[in-house]
Backbone as CSV, one residue per row, in Angstrom:
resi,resn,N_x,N_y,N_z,CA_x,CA_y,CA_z,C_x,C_y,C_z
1,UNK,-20.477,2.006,-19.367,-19.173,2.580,-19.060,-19.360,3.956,-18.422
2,UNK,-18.702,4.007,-17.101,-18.785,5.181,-16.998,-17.566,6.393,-17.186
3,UNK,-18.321,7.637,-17.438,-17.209,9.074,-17.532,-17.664,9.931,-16.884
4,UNK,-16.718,10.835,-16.630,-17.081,11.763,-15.796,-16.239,13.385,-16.654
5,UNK,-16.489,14.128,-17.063,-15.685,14.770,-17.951,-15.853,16.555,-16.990
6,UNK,-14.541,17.079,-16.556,-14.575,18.425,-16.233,-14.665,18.725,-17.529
7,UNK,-15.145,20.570,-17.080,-14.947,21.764,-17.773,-14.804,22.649,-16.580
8,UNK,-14.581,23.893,-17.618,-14.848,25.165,-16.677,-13.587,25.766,-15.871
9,UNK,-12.258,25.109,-16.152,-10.987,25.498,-15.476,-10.827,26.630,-16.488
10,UNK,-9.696,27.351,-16.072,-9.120,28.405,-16.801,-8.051,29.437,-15.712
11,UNK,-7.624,30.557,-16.298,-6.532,31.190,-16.059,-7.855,32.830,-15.388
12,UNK,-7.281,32.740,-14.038,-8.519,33.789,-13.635,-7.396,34.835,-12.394
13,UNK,-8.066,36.163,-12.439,-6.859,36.353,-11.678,-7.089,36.841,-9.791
14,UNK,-6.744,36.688,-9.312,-7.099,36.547,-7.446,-8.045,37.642,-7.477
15,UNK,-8.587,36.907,-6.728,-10.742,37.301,-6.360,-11.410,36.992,-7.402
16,UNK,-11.308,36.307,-8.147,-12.091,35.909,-9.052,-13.002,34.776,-8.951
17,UNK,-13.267,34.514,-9.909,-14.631,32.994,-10.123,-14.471,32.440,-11.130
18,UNK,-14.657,31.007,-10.623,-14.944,30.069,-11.578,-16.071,29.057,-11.393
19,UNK,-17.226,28.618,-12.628,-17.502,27.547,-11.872,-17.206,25.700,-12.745
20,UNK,-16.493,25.285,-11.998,-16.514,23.980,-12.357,-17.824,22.920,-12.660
21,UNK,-17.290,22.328,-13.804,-18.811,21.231,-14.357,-18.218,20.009,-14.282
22,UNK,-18.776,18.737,-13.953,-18.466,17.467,-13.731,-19.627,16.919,-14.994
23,UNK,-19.700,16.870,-15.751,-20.870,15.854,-16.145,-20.403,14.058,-16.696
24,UNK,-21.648,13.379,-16.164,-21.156,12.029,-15.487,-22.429,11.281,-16.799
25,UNK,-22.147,10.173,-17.187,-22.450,9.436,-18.370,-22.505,7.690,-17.644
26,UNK,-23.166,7.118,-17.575,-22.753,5.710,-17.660,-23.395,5.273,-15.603
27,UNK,-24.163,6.426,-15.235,-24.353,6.418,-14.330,-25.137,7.793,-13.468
28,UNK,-26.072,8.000,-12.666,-26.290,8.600,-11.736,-25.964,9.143,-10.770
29,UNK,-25.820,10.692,-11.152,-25.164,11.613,-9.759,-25.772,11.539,-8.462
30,UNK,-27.163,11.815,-8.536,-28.283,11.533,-7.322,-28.020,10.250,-6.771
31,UNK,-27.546,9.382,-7.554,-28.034,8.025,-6.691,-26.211,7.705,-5.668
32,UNK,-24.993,8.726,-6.165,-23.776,8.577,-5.409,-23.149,9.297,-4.487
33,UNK,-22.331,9.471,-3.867,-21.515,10.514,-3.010,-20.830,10.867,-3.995
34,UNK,-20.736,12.456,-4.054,-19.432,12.827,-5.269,-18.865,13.329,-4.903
35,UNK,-17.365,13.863,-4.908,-16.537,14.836,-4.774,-15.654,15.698,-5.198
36,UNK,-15.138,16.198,-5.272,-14.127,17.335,-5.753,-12.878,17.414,-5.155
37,UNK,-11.265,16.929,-5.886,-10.437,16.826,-5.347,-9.505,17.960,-6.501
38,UNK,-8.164,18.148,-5.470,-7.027,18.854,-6.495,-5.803,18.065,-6.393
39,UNK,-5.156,18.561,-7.169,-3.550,18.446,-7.001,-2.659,19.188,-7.600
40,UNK,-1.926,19.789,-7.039,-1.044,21.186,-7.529,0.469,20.673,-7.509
41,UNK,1.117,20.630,-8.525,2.330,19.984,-8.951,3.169,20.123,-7.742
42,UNK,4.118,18.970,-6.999,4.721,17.925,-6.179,3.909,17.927,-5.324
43,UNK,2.781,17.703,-5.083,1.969,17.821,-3.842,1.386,16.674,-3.903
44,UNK,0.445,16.381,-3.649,-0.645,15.148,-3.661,-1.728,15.557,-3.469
45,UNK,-2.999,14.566,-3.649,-4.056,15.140,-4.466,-4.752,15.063,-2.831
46,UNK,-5.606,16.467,-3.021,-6.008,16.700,-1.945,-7.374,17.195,-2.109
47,UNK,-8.314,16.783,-1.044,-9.640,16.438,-1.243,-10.530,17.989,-0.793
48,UNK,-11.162,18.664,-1.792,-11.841,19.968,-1.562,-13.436,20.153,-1.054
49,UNK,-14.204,19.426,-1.869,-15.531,19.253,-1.270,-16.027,17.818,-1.558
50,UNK,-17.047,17.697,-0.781,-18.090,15.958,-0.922,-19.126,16.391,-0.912
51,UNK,-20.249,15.668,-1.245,-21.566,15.672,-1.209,-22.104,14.432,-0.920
52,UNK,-23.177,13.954,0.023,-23.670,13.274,0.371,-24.581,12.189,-0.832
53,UNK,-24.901,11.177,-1.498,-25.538,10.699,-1.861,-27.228,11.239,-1.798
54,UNK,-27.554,11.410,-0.508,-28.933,12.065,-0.738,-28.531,14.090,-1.245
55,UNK,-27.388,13.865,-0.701,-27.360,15.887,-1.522,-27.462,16.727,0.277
56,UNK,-28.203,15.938,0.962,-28.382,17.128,2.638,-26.920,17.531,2.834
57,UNK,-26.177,16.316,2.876,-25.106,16.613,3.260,-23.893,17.481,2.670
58,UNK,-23.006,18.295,2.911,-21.739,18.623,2.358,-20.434,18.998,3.222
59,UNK,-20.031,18.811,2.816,-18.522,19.141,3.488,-17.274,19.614,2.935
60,UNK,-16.385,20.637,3.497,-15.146,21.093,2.738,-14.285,21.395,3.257
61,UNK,-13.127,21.448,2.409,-11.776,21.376,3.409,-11.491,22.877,3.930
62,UNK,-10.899,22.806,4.850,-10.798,24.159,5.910,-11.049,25.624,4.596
63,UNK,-9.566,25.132,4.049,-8.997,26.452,3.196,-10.018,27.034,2.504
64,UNK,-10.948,26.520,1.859,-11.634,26.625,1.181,-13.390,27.359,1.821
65,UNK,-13.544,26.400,2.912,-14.661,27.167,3.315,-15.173,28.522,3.144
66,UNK,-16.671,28.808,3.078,-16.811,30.018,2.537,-16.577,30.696,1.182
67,UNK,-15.965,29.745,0.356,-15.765,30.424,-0.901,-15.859,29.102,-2.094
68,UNK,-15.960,28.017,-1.399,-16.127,27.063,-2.615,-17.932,26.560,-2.280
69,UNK,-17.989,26.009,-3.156,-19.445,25.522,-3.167,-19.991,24.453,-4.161
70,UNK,-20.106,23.167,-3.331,-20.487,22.248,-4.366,-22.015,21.613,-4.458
71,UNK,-22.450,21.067,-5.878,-23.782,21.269,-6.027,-24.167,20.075,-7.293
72,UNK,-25.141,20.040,-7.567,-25.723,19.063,-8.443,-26.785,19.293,-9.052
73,UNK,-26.406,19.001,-10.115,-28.448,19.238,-11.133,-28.519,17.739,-11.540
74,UNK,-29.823,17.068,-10.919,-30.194,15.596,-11.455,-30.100,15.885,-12.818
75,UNK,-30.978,16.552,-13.329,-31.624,16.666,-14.571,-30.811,16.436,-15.757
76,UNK,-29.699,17.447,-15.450,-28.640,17.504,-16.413,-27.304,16.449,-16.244
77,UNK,-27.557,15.141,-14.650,-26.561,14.898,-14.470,-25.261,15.360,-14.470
78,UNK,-25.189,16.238,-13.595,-23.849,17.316,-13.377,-23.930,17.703,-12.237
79,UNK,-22.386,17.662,-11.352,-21.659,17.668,-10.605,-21.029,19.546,-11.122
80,UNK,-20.724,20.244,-9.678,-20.445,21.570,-9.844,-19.653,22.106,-8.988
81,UNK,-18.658,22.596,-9.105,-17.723,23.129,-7.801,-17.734,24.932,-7.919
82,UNK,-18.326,25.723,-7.733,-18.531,26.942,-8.007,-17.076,27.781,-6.738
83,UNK,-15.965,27.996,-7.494,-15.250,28.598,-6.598,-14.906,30.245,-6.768
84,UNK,-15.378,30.739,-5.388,-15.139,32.219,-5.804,-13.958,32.421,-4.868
85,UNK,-13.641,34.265,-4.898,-12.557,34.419,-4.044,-11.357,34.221,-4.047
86,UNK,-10.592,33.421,-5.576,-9.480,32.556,-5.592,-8.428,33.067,-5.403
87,UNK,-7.695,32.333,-4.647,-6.721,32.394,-4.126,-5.186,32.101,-4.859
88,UNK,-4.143,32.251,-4.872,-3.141,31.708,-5.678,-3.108,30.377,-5.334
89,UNK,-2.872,30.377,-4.139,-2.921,29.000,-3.889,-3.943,27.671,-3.629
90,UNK,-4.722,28.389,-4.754,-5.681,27.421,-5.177,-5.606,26.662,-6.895
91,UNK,-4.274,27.306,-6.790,-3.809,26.763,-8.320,-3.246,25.664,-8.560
92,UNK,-4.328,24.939,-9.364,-4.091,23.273,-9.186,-4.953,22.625,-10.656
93,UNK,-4.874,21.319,-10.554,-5.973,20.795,-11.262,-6.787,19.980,-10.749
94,UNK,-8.041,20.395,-10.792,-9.318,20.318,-10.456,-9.908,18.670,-10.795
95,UNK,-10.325,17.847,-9.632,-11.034,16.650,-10.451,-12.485,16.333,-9.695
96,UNK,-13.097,15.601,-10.678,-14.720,15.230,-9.857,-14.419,13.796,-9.832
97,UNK,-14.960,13.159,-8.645,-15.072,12.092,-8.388,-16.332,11.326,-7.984
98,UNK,-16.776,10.360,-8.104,-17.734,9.535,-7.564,-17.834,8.111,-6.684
99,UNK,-18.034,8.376,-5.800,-18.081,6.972,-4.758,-19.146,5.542,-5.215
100,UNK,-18.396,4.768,-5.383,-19.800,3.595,-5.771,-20.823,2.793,-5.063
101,UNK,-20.215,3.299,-3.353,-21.207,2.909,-2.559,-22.192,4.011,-2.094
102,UNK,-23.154,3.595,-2.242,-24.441,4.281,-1.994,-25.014,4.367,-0.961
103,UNK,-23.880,4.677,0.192,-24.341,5.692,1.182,-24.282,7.120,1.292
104,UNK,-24.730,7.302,2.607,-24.597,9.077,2.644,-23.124,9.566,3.107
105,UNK,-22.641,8.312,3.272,-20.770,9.033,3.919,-20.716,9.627,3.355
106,UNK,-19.558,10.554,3.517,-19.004,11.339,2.430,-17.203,11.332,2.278
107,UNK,-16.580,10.664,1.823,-15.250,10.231,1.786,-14.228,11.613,1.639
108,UNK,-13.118,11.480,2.146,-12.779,12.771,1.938,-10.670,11.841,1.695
109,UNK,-10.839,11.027,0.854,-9.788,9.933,0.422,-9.941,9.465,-0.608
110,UNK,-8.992,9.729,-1.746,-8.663,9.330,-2.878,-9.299,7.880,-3.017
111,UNK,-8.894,7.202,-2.159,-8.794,5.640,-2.635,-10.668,5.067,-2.163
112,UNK,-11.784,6.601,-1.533,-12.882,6.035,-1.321,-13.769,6.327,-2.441
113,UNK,-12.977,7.127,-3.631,-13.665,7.079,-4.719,-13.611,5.906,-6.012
114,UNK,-14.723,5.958,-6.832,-14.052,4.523,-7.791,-14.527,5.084,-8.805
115,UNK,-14.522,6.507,-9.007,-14.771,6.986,-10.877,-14.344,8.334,-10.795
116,UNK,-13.781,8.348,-11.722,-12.528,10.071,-11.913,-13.130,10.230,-13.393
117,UNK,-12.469,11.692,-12.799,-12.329,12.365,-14.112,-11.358,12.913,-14.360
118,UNK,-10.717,13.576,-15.960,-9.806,13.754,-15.895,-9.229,14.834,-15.837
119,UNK,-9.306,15.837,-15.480,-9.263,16.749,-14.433,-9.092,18.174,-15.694
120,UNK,-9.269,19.494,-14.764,-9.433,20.680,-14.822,-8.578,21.232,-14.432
121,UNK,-7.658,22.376,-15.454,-6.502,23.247,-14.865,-7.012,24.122,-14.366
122,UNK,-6.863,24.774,-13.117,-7.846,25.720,-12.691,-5.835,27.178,-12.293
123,UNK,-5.692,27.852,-12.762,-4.522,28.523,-12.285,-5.290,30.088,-11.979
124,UNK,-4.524,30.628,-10.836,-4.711,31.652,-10.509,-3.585,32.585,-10.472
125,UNK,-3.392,33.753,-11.005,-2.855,34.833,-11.156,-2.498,35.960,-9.928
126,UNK,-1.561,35.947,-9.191,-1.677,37.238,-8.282,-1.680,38.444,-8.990
């Protein structure tokens, strides 16, 4: 069975840091594409960073560039979204995701992931 369990959200106030933890059970981070999505109440869930299955790859959404950063430790099986700089409107809840096909794409669509977690309040303070 797999899980995928955040930590690491909290109440931080603009320019600050956080770093997000994904750790994943029932399966291998190295061996998937993972990602990092939000959703900030009436909005829809919107996709922040990916990582490639082999790890070379990454990618992130505009807003974010430069201040988010996503990452992986085999060892510990964990998934990481390290966000500095925060913004108000980065106040959302935070989720890790995993793709089950085992390429290097990197999906940047809800429906190309097939394992969630259940997400991280991440709120920011002006």
């Amino acid at each position: 069975q797999v899980q995928l369990v955040e930590s690491g959200g909290g109440l931080v106030q603009a320019g600050g840091s956080l770093r997000l933890s994904c750790a994943a059970s029932g399966l291998s981070v190295g061996s998937y594409g993972t990602g990092w999505f939000r959703q900030a109440p009436g909005k829809e869930r919107e996709f922040v960073a990916g990582m490639s299955q082999s790890g070379r790859r990454t990618i992130y959404v505009d807003s974010v560039k430069g201040r988010f950063t996503i990452s992986r430790d085999r060892a510990k099986n964990t998934v990481y979204l390290q966000v500095d700089s925060l913004k108000s409107e980065d106040t959302a809840v935070y989720y890790c995701a995993v793709a089950g096909a085992g390429t290097d794409y990197i999906g940047t669509r809800p429906h190309e992931y097939d394992y969630w977690g259940q997400g991280t309040q991440v709120t920011v303070s002006s």
